[in-house]
Every structure is written in structure tokens, then in C-alpha cells.
BALOBA-1460 file (C-alpha; in Angstrom, 3 decimals):
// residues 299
<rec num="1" residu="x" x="0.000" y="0.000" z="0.000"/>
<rec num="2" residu="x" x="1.270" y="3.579" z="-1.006"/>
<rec num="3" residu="x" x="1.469" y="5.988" z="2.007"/>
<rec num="4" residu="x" x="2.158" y="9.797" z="1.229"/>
<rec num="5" residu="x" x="4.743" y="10.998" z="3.506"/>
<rec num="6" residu="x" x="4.782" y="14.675" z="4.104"/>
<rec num="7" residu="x" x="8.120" y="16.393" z="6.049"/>
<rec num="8" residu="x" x="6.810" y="18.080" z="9.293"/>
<rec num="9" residu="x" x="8.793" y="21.808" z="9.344"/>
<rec num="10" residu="x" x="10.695" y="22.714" z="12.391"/>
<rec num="11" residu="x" x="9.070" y="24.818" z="14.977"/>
<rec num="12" residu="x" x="9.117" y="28.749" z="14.034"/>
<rec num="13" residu="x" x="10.232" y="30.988" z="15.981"/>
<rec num="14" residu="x" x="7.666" y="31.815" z="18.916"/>
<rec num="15" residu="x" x="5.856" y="35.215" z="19.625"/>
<rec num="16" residu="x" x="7.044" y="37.629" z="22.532"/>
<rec num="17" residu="x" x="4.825" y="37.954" z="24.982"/>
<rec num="18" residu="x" x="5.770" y="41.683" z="25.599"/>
<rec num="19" residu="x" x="6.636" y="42.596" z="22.002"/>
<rec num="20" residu="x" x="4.059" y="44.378" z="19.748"/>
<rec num="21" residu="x" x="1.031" y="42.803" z="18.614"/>
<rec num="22" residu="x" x="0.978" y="40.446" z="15.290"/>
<rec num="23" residu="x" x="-1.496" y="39.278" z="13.037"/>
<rec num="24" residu="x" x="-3.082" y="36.439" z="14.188"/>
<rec num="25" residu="x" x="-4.884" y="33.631" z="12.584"/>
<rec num="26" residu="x" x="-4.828" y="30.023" z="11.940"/>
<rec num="27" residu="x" x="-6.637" y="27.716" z="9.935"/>
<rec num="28" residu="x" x="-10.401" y="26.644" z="10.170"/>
<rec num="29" residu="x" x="-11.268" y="23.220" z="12.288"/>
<rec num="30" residu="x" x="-10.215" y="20.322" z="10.401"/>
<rec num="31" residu="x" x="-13.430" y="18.013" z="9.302"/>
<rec num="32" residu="x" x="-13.548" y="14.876" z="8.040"/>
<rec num="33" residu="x" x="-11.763" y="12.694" z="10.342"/>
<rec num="34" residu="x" x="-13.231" y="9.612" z="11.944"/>
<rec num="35" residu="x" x="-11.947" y="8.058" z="15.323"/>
<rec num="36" residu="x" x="-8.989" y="5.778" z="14.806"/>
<rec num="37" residu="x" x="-10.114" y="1.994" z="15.872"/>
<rec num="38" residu="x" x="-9.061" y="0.302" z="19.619"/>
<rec num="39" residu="x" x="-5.505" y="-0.736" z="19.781"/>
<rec num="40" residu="x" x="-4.220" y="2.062" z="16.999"/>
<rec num="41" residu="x" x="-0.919" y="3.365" z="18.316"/>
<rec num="42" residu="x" x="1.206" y="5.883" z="16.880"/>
<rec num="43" residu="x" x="4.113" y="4.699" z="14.277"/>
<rec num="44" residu="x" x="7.449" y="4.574" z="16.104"/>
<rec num="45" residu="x" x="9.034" y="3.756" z="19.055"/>
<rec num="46" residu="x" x="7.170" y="6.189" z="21.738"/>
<rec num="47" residu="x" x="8.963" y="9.101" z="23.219"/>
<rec num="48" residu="x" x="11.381" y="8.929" z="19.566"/>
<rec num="49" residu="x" x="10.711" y="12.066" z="17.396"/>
<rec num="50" residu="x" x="9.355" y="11.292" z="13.802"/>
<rec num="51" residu="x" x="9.945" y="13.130" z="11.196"/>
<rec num="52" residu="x" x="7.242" y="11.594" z="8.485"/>
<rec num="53" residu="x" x="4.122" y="11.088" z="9.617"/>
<rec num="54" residu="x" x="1.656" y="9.208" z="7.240"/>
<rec num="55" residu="x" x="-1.743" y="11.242" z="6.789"/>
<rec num="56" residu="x" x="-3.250" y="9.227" z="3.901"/>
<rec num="57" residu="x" x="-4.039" y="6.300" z="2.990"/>
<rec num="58" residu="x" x="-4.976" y="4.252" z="-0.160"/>
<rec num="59" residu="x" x="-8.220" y="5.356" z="-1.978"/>
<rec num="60" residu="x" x="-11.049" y="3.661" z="-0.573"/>
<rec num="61" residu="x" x="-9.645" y="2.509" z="2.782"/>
<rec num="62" residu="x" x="-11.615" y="3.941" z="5.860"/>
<rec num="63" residu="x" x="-9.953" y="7.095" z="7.490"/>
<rec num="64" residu="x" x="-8.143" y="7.209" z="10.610"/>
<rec num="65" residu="x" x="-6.453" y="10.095" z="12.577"/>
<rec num="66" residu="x" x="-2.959" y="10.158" z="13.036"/>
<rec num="67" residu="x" x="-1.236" y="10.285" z="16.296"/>
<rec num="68" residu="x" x="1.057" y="13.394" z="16.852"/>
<rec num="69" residu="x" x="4.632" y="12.061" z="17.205"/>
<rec num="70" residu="x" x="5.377" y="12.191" z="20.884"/>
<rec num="71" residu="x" x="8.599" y="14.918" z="20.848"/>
<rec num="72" residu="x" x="11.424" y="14.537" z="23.534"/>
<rec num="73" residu="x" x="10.713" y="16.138" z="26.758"/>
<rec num="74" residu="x" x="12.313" y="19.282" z="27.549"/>
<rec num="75" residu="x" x="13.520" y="19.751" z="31.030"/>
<rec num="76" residu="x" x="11.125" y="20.957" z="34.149"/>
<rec num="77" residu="x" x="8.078" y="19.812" z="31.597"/>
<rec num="78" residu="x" x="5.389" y="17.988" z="33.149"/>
<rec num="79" residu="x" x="4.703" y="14.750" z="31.480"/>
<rec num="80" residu="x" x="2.433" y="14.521" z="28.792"/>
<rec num="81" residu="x" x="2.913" y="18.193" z="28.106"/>
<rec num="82" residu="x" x="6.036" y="17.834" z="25.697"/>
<rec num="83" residu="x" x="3.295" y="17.545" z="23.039"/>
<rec num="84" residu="x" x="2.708" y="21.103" z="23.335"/>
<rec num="85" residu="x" x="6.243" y="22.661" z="23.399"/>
<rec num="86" residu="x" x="6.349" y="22.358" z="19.252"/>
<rec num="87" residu="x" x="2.887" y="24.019" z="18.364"/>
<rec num="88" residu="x" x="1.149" y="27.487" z="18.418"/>
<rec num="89" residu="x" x="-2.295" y="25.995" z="17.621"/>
<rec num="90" residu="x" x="-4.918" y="23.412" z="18.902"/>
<rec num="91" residu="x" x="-7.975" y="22.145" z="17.371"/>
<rec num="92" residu="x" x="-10.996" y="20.983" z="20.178"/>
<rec num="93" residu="x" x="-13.392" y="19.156" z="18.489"/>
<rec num="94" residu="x" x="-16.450" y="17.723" z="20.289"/>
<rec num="95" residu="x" x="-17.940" y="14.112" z="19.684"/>
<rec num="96" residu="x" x="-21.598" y="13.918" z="18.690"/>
<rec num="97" residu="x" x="-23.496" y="11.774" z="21.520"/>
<rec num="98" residu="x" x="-26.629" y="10.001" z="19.565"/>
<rec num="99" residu="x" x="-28.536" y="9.609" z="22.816"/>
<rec num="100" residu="x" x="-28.254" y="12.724" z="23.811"/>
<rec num="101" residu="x" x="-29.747" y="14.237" z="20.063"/>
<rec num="102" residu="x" x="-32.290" y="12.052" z="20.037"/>
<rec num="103" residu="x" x="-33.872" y="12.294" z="23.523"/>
<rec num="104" residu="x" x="-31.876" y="15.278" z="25.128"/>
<rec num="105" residu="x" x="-30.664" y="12.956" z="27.554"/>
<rec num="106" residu="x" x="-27.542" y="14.829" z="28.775"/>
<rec num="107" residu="x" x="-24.440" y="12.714" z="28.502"/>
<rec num="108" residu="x" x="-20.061" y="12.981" z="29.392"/>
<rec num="109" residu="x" x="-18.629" y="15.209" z="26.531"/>
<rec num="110" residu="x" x="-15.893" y="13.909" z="24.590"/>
<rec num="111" residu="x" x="-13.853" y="15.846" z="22.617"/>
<rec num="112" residu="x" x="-10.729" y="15.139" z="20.381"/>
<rec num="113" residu="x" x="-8.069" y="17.435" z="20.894"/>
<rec num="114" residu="x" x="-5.774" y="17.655" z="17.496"/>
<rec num="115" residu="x" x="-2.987" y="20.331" z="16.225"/>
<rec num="116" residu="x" x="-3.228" y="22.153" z="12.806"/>
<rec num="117" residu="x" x="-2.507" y="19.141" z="10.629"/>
<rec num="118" residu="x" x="-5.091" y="17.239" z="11.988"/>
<rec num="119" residu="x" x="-2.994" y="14.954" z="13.911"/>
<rec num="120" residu="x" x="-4.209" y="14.073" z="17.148"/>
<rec num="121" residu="x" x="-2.643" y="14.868" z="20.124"/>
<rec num="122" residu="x" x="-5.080" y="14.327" z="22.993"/>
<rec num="123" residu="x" x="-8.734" y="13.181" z="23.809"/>
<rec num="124" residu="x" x="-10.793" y="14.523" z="26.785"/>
<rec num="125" residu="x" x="-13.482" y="12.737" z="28.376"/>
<rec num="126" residu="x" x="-15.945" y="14.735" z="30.922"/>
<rec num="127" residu="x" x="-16.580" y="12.485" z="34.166"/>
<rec num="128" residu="x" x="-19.791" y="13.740" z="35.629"/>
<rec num="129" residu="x" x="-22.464" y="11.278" z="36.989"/>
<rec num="130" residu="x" x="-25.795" y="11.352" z="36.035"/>
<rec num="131" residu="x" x="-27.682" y="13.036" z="38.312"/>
<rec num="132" residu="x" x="-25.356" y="16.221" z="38.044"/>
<rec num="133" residu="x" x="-25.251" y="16.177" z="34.396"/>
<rec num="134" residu="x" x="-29.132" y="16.268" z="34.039"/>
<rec num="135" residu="x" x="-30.165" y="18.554" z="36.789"/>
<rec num="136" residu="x" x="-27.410" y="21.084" z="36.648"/>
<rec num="137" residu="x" x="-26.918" y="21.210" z="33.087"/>
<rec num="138" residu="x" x="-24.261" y="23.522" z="31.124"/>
<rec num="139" residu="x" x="-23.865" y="24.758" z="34.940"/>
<rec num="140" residu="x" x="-22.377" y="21.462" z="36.439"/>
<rec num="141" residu="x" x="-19.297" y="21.012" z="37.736"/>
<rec num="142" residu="x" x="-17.371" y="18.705" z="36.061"/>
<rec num="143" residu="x" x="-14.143" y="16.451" z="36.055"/>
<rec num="144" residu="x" x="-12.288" y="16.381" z="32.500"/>
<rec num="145" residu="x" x="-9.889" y="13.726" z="32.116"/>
<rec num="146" residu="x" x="-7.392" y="14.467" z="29.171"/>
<rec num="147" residu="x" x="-5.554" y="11.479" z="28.085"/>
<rec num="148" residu="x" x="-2.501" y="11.479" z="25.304"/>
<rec num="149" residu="x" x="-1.323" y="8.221" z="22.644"/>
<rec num="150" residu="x" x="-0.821" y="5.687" z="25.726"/>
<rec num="151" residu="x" x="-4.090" y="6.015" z="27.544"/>
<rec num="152" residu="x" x="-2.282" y="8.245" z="30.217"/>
<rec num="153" residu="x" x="-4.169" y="10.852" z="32.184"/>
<rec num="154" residu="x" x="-1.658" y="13.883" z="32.111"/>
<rec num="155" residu="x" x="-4.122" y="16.759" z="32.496"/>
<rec num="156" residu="x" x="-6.944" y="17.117" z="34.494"/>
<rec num="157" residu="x" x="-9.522" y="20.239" z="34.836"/>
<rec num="158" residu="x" x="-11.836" y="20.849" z="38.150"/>
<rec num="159" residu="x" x="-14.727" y="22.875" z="37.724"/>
<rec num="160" residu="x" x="-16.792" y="23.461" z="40.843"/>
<rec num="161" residu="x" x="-20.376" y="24.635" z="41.227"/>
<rec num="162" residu="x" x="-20.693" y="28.313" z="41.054"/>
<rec num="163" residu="x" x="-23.493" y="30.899" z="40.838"/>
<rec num="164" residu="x" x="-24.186" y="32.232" z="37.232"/>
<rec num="165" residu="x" x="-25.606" y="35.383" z="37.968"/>
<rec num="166" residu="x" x="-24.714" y="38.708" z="38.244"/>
<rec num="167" residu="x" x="-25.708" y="39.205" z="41.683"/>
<rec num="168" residu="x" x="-23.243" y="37.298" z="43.020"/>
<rec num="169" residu="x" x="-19.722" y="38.664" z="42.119"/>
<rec num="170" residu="x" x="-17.810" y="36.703" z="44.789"/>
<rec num="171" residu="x" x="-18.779" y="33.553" z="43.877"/>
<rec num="172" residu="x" x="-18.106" y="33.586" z="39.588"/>
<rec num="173" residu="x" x="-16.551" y="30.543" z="37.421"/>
<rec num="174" residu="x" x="-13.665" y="29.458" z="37.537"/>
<rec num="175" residu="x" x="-11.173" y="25.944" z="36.619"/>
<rec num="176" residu="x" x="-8.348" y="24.513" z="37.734"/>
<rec num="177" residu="x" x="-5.726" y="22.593" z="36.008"/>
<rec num="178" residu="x" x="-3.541" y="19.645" z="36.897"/>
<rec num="179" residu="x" x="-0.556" y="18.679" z="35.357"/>
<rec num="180" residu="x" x="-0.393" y="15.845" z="36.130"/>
<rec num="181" residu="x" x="-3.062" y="15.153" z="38.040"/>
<rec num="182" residu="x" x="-3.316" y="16.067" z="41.661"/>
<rec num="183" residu="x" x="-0.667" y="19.268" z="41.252"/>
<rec num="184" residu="x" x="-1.960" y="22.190" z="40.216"/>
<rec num="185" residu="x" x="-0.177" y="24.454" z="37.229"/>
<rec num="186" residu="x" x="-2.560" y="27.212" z="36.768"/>
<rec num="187" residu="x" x="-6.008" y="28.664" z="37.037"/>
<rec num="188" residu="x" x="-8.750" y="30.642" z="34.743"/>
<rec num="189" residu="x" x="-11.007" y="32.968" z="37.375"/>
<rec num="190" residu="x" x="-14.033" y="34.516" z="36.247"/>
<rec num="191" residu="x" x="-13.722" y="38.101" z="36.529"/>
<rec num="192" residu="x" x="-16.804" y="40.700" z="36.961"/>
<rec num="193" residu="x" x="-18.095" y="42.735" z="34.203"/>
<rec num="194" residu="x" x="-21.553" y="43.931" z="33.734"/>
<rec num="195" residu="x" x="-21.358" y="43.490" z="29.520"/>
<rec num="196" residu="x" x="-18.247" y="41.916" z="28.799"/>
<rec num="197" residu="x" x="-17.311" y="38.021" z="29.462"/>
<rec num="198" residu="x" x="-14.095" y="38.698" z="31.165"/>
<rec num="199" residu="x" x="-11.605" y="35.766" z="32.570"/>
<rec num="200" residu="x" x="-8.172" y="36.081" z="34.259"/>
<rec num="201" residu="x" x="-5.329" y="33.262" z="33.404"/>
<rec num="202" residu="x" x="-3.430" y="32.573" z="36.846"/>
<rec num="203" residu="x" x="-0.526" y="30.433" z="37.644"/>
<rec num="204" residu="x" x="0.011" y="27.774" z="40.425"/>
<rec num="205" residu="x" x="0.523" y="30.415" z="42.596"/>
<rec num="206" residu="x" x="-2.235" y="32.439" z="41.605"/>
<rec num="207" residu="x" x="-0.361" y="35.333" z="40.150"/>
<rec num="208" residu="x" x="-1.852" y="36.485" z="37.567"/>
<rec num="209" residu="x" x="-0.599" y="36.077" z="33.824"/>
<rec num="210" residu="x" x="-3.205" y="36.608" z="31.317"/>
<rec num="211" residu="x" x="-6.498" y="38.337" z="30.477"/>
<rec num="212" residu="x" x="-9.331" y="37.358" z="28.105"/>
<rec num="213" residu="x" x="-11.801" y="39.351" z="26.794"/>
<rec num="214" residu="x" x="-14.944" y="38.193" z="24.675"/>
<rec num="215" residu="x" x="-17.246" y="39.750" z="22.656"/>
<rec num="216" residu="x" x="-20.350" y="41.776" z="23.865"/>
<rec num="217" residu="x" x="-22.786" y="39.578" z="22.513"/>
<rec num="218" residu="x" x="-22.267" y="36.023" z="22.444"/>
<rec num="219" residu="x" x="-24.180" y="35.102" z="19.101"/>
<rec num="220" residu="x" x="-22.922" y="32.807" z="16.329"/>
<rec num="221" residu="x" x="-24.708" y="32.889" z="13.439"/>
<rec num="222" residu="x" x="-22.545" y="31.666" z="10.665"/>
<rec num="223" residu="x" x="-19.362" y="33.374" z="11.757"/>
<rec num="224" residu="x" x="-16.637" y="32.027" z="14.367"/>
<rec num="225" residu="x" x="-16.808" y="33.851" z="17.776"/>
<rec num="226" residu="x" x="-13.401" y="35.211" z="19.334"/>
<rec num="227" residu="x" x="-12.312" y="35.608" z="23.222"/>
<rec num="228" residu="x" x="-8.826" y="37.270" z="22.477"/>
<rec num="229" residu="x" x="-5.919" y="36.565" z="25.297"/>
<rec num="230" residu="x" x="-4.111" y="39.548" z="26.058"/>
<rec num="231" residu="x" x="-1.440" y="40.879" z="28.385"/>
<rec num="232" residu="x" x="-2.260" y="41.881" z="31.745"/>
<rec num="233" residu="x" x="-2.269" y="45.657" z="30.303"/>
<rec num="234" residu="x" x="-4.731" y="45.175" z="27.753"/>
<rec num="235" residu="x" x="-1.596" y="46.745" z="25.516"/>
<rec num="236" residu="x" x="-1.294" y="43.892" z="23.326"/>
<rec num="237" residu="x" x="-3.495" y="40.779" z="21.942"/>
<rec num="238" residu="x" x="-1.313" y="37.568" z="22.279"/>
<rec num="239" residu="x" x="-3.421" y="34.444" z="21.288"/>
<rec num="240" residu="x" x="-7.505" y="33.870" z="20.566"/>
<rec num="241" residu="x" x="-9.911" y="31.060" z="21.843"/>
<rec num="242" residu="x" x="-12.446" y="30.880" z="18.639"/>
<rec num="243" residu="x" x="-15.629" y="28.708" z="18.635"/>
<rec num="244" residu="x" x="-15.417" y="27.996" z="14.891"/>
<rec num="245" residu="x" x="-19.153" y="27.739" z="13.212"/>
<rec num="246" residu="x" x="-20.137" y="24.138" z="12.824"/>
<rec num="247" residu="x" x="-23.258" y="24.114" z="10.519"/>
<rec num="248" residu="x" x="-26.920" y="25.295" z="10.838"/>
<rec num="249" residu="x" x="-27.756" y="21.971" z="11.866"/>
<rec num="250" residu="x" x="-25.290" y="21.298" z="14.748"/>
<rec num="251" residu="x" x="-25.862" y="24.855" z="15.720"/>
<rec num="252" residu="x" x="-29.631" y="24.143" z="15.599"/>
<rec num="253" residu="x" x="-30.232" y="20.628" z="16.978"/>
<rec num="254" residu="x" x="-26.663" y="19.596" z="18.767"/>
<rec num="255" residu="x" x="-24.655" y="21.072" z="21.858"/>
<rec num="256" residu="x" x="-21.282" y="19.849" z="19.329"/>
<rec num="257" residu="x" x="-18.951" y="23.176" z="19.531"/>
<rec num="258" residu="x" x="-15.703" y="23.070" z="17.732"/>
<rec num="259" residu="x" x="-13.040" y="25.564" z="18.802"/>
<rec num="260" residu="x" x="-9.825" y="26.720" z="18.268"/>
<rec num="261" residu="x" x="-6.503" y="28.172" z="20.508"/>
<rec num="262" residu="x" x="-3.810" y="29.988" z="19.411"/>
<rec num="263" residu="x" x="-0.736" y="30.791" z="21.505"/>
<rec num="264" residu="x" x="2.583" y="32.013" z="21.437"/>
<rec num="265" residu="x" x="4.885" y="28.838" z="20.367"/>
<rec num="266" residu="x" x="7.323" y="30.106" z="23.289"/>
<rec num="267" residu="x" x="4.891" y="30.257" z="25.879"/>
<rec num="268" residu="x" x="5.502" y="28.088" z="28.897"/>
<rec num="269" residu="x" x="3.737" y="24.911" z="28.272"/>
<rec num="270" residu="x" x="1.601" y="24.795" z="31.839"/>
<rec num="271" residu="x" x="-0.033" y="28.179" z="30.171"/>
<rec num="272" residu="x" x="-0.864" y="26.646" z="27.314"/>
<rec num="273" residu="x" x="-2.739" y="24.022" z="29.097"/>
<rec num="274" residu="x" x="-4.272" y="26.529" z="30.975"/>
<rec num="275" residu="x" x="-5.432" y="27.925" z="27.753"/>
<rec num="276" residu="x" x="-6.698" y="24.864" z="27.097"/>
<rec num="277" residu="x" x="-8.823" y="24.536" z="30.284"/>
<rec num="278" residu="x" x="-10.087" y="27.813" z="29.366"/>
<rec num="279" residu="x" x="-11.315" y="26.799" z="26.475"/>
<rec num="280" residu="x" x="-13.692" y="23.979" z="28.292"/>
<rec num="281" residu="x" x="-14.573" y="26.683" z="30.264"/>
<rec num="282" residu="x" x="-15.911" y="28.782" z="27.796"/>
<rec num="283" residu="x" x="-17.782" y="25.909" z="26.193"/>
<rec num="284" residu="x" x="-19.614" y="24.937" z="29.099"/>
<rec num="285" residu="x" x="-20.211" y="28.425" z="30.242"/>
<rec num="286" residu="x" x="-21.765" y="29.845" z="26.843"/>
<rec num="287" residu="x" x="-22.240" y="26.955" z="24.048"/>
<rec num="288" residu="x" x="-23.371" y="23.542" z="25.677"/>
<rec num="289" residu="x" x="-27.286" y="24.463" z="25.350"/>
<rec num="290" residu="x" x="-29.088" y="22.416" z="22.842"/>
<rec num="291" residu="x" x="-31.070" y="22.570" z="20.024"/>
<rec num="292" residu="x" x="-30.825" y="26.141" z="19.441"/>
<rec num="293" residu="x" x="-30.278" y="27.348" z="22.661"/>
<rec num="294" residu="x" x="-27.043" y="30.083" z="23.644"/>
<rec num="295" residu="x" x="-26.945" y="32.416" z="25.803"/>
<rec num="296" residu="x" x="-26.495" y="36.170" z="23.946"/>
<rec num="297" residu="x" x="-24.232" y="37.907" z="27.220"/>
<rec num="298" residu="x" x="-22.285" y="37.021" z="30.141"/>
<rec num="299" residu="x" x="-25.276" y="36.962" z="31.948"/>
């Protein structure tokens, strides 16, 4: 069988976090692939860097989603997050659950967690019992498990029950995120605002490191929506969290959110996780009503 082999650039040089602003941008979600059957493993020894990475296969044969090469670890990197020291962007896209289309029976989100050539590099699995799920809704607070190639659990992300209104500015959203589980490497805290959805990105010690912003009105309607990260001075815009337009249909009928994170490449990995938690937060917070429900403001 003919494979296509396609040489994987070096990393470009990263973006400074205090220098001015640059364009940014990255591609749109990448569609079409299906999830890779049990027992696929990435090709090579794990832990060795690969340099070709097969991404098609011979017309006809089912599709499957290539494995990210796991890189070398750098030093003082938590495991599991080595994956993220060689790319600027990240691709969340969330699994359909047929139960919960057909009957609105609220289910664990699953989402496959991929980098801008489609390869994946991680899949998160919510793990929320029932009765939560189904009486507290997009409110609940959750336990997201992300796992890498091996099965490993190297992040986790705590969300506890908080209030959702206005009224109640001491007690907004907020995440935390392991890496690896059980020690803490950041925070996102909601922060108050009577328009604007507003979050602050912390560290492990709670110092804070980032801001993000979103938009006034929380509406997609066949455009992507953008919460830009910038520095703690508002002075410059250094990365985006985008939920990406999925479809009139899925927008209509489905709680299915695809999103995408871009980041500095040089940005300390634990941050970029953080980002990542974010992310979850955002969906949960303003895109996991169904069929044709989203809230239009913070509030």
C-alpha cells in the first residue's frame, strides 16, 4: 500500500509575549476525520521524534487520525505536556453523543483534541455522573480527564459549582488545572463585568498572567466567535480562543462546539494548558445548550 509521507517543518520561531502585537490567525477546524479503531498506536518507538508522519491512505480505505509524534521532553516539563512545546495551535473538536440528540438525555462530553494538521494529540473525556449532568446542566461542575497516545491521564480540569448570575460577584466561574493530576499548574477565574465576558489566566501560585476578553454579545450565526488573550495591560493581543461555526444543523439541533486556541509557540507549556482549560470553560459556560439554545451575554 502507497502511504504519502509529508516532512513536518521545524518549529518557528515563537511570539514575545511583551513585544508588539501580530497578526493572528490560523486555519479553520479540520473536518472529516473519523476516530482511529481500539488498539491504533502511533508509528514509532514512543517518546522517539518522527519526522514523516503518514496522513493518507490508499483510496477507498476507511480514514483514521494520526497520532502526533510524541517529541522529547524538555527539562522541568510535566509529562504529557512535551506535546505542546512544538505548536502554536490546537484544534478541540467535540464528539456527537446520539442519545443525547435524540432524547436530550444529557451525557459525558468527549472531545478530540488535534494540532493544525489534523494529527491528534489528545482526547478529553468529561466524568460527571448522572444526576449532576441532568439537573445542573451547562452549569455542572465537572471532572475532564485528558488522556494522550498511551491512555495516560496527564491533564486534568476541576470545575466546581458556582453561581451564574450577576448578583453574586464573589462567587463567579472558575477551573483549575492539573498537570499531572493532583498538582496544580494554573487557574482561569471569572472576573466581573456587567457586559463583557471577562476571565483572568493565573498560575500555580495564583499570580496572575493573562487576560481574556470576549465579545459583547455572544451570538454565532454563521461566523466564528473570538475571546482574544491579552497581556495583563490590555496593551497587546497575544493568542484567541475561537468557537469555529459548525453548521446550521449542529448549531440548531446539537450542543457539538468546535473551537480553536492559538498561543505564542514560546509560551511556557503549563499556560498553554491553561489555555486549554479555558477553552472547556468557555464551552460549558456559553455553548453547551441544545437545540438552538445560547446564551447572547455574560449573563
Amino acid at each position: 500500500m502507497d502511504k504519502q509521507n509529508v516532512q513536518m517543518n521545524p518549529p518557528h520561531p515563537g511570539t514575545n509575549l511583551t513585544g508588539p502585537p501580530g497578526h493572528i490567525g490560523y486555519p479553520g477546524p479540520q473536518a472529516g476525520y473519523a476516530v482511529p479503531p481500539p488498539g491504533y498506536a502511533s508509528p514509532g518507538p514512543v517518546g522517539f521524534p518522527v519526522q514523516h508522519q503518514p496522513v493518507t491512505g490508499h483510496p477507498g480505505a476507511p480514514t483514521q487520525v494520526p497520532w502526533m509524534p510524541a517529541p522529547l521532553p524538555p527539562l522541568n516539563c510535566p509529562p504529557g505536556l512535551e506535546y505542546l512545546t512544538q505548536i502554536d495551535q490546537l484544534l478541540i473538536h467535540q464528539q456527537i453523543e446520539l442519545l443525547e440528540v435524540l432524547i436530550g438525555f444529557e451525557t459525558n462530553n468527549k472531545y478530540e483534541i488535534k494540532n493544525s494538521l489534523g494529527q491528534r494529540i489528545y482526547f478529553a473525556a468529561e466524568d460527571t455522573d448522572c444526576c449532576t449532568r441532568n439537573c445542573c446542566g451547562p452549569s455542572r461542575p465537572f471532572t475532564m480527564r485528558i488522556l494522550d497516545n498511551m491512555g495516560r491521564e496527564v491533564i486534568t480540569l476541576e470545575r466546581p459549582l458556582r453561581c451564574t448570575s450577576c448578583c453574586f460577584p464573589c462567587c463567579l466561574q472558575e477551573i483549575e488545572i492539573q498537570a499531572p493530576p493532583g498538582v496544580p499548574v494554573g487557574y482561569v477565574t471569572q472576573t466581573w463585568h456587567p457586559c463583557l465576558p471577562k476571565f483572568t489566566i493565573q498560575n500555580e501560585r495564583r499570580e496572575d498572567v493573562l487576560r481574556i476578553s470576549g465579545p459583547c454579545v455572544i451570538c454565532s450565526c454563521c461566523a466564528d466567535i473570538d475571546f482574544e488573550v491579552k497581556s495583563l495591560d490590555d496593551k497587546y493581543v497575544v493568542g484567541k480562543i475561537s468557537k469555529h461555526w459548525t453548521g446550521l444543523i449542529k448549531e440548531l439541533f446539537t450542543d457539538v462546539d468546535n473551537f480553536g486556541i492559538q498561543f505564542p509557540l514560546d509560551l511556557d507549556v503549563k499556560m498553554k494548558a491553561v489555555m486549554l482549560g479555558a477553552c472547556f470553560l468557555i464551552d460549558f459556560m456559553f455553548f453547551e445548550m441544545t437545540r438552538g439554545e445560547q446564551r447572547a451575554g455574560v449573563w
